[in-house]
C-alpha positions, -999 to 999 in steps of 0.1 A, spaced: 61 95 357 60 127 332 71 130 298 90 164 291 78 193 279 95 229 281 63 244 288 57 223 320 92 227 328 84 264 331 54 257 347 66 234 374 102 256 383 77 287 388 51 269 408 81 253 429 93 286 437 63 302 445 56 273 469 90 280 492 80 318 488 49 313 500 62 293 528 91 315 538 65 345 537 43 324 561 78 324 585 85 360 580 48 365 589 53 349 623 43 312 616 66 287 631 82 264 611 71 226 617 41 240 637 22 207 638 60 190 657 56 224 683 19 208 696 35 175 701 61 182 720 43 204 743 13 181 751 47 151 752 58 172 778 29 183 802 20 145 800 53 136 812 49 155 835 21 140 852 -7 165 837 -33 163 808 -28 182 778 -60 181 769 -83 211 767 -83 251 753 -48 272 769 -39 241 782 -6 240 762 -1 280 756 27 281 784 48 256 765 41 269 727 50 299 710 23 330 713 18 321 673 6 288 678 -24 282 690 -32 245 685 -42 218 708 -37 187 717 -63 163 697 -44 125 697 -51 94 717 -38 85 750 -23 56 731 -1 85 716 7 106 742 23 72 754 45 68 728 58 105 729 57 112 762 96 105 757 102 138 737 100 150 772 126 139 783 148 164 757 148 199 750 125 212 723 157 220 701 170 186 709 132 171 701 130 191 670 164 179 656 151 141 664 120 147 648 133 160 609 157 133 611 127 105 615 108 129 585 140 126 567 142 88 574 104 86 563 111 106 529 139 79 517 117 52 527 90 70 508 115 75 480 124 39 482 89 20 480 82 42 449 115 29 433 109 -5 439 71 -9 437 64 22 413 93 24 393 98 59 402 125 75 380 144 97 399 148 127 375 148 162 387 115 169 368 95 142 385 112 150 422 95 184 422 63 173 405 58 151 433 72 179 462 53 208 445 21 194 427 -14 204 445 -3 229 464 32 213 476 17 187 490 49 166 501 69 196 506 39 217 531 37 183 547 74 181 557 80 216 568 45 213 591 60 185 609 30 167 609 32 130 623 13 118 591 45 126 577 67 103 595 35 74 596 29 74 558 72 62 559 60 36 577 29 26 558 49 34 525 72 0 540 44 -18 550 36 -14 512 67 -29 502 55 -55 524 33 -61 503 55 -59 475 76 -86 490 47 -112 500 49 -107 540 14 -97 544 18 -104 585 46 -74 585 24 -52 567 -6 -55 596 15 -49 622 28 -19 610 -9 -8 603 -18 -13 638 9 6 651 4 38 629 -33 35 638 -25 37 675 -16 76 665 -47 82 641 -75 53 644 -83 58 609 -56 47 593 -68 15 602 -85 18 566 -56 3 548 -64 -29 562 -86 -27 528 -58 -28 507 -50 -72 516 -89 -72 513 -85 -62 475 -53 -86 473 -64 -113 492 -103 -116 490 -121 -135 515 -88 -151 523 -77 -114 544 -107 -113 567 -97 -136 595 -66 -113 596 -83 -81 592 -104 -93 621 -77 -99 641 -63 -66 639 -93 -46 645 -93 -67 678 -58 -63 688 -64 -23 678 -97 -21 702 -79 -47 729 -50 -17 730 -71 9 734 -89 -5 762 -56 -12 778 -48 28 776 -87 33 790 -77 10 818 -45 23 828 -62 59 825 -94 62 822 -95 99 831 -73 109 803 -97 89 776 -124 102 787 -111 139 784 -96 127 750 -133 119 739 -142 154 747 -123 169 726 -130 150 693 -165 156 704 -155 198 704 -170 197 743 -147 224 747 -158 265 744 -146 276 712 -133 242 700 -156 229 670 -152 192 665 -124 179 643 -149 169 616 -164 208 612 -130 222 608 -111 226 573 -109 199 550 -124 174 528 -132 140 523 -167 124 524 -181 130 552 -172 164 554 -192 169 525 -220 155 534 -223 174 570 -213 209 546 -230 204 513 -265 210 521 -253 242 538 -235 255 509 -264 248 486 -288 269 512 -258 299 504 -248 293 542 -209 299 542 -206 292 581 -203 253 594 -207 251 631 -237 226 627 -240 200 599 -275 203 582 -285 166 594 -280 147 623 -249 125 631 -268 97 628 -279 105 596 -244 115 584 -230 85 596 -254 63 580 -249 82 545 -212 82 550 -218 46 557 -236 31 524 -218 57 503 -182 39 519 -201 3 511 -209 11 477 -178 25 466 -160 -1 485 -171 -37 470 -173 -17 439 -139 -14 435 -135 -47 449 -155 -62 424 -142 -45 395 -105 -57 406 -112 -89 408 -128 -92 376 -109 -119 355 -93 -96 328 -78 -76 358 -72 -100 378 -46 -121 355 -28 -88 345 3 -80 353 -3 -49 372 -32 -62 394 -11 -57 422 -2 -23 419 -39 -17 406 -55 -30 444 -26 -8 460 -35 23 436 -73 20 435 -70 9 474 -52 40 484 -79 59 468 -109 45 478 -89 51 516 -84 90 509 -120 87 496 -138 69 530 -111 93 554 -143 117 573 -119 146 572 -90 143 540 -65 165 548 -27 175 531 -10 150 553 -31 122 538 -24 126 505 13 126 505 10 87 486 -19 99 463 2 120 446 25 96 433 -7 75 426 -24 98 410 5 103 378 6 67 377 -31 60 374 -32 92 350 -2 72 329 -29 40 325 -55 61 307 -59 49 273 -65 83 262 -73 68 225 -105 55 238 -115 93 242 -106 105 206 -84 131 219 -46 135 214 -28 115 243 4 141 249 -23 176 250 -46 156 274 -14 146 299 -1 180 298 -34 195 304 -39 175 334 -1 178 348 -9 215 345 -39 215 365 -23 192 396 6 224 394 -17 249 391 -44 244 414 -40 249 453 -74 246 463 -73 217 489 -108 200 473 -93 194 439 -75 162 447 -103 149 464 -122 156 434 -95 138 413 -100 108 437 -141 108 429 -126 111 392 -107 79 389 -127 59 408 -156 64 389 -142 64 356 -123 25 370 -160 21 379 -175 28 349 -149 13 329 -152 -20 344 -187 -24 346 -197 -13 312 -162 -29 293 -147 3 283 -114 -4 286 -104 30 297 -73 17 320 -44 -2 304 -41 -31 328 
């Protein structure tokens, strides 16, 4: 994935150690480690016990004084963890690194097979500690994302492999925890072509059929569910308006910040209108990227394939409302391998200073906005490359 360099050797030991530091000082601090795991077992166990979890204090008899989360999945979830209940949270917690650790040797494994990851010591940390320790802060969280990006790293594979009916299933299921992973349907849709929609179809359905079986069986608990996305709740601002990135979360905070107002409890425009630019903006970048992989050049090249999954997994992270750590734990691989495509000679400017300069940044800078600014990056230079013949990708 890297080349070596002494100076980015440096670089990436010290940024790897500030990262644990930084994490261990968190701990010391008070913060709990795998915080995000702590939530989910709580709001697993009120629900098994007959209650909603749903709602402000709701869960602060179960969690630790220093964690002050709540509950913010689907019923659809809750009904698939209610199980942790049924353990202890040391018990739970135990279960729950070894499916993380299960996750990260799948993870491991796709990028073998499909990337050609090199397992070097150099390129382990690059891809635990670039952008802020990405991988790394998204294991010690225990975030779920963690444990569902194993999963959609082997639906990937797959892919790989030709078994493209595996490789929906597995998307609904991880979109039964977060709906909008449902997005990588868009990923056989850049394979396929039309030949992908009847399926894609299909699985949208058998998504919404699923979640109207949940709404059935308790309607009560959906309803409360909807609430809280919606920040219905004193004090609780709606997902969207919380930190993060992604597209639309700039569009509801950019007109704010360019009016010098540093507070987002309101978007500038209305939903409707934030949907709607979300919306075309999504379209446009889309069919785009569709277009320019399916151009004939592309499309007979030997890495087409990993070109629709690369390009696909960007334009995912770039359509996601709210982009958030957890969602770029396969970007970052991505990411050095689109950045090792670059035909750097096309720029005039020497290939090994431009490739260090850009490794140092993704080390250096912690600022949760850069990657999604990468993402814009890539995609419009693919754009732009492909629609004027520059030739900027090696393909």
């Amino acid at each position: 994935m890297i080349y070596k360099s002494r100076y980015l050797d440096v670089v990436l030991i010290i940024i790897s150690f500030y990262s644990v530091f930084f994490i261990i000082h968190k701990f010391i601090d008070g913060k709990i480690p795998f915080w995000d795991f702590h939530v989910y077992y709580c709001s697993a166990k009120i629900f098994f016990l007959g209650n909603s979890p749903y709602g402000l204090n709701v869960l602060e008899n179960c969690l630790n004084p220093n964690i002050t989360l709540t509950a913010n999945f689907s019923p659809g979830t809750l009904e698939i963890l209610k199980y942790l209940g049924y353990l202890n949270i040391s018990n739970a917690k135990i279960l729950w690194v070894f499916f993380e650790v299960i996750s990260l040797f799948t993870f491991f494994f796709v990028l073998k097979k499909v990337l050609k990851f090199d397992y070097e010591w150099r390129n382990l940390l690059i891809l635990f500690f670039s952008f802020g320790a990405t991988v790394f802060t998204s294991f010690i969280s225990g975030n779920i994302s963690f444990i569902l990006y194993g999963f959609i790293s082997l639906s990937i594979y797959c892919l790989y492999k030709r078994f493209f009916n595996y490789y929906y299933l597995i998307i609904i299921f991880v979109s039964l925890f977060k709906f909008y992973y449902l997005s990588f349907l868009i990923i056989p849709f850049y394979l396929q072509g039309l030949k992908s929609i009847n399926k894609i179809f299909l699985s949208i359905f058998l998504f919404v059929f699923i979640q109207y079986f949940f709404y059935i069986n308790n309607p009560n608990l959906t309803l409360d569910f909807l609430d809280v996305i919606q920040g219905k709740y004193l004090d609780n601002l709606p997902v969207r308006m919380q930190t993060g990135t992604g597209l639309y979360s700039l569009i509801e905070k950019m007109p704010l910040v360019f009016l010098g107002i540093n507070t987002f409890e309101k978007s500038f425009f209305s939903l409707e209108i934030n949907f709607f630019i979300w919306l075309i903006t999504s379209f446009i970048i889309l069919f785009s990227v569709f277009y320019c992989l399916n151009l004939e050049k592309i499309k007979k090249s030997k890495k087409h394939f990993l070109f629709c999954i690369s390009f696909g997994i960007l334009v995912i992270n770039f359509i996601i409302p709210r982009l958030v750590v957890y969602d770029l734990i396969l970007t970052v691989p991505i990411l050095f391998y689109l950045l090792n495509q670059i035909n750097f000679t096309k720029f005039q400017i020497n290939e090994f200073k431009s490739k260090f300069f850009f490794i140092f940044l993704f080390l250096v800078l912690f600022d949760h906005h850069f990657p999604f600014l990468l993402i814009i990056t890539f995609l419009t230079l693919f754009i732009y490359s492909e629609f004027y013949k520059k030739n900027i990708f090696i393909y």
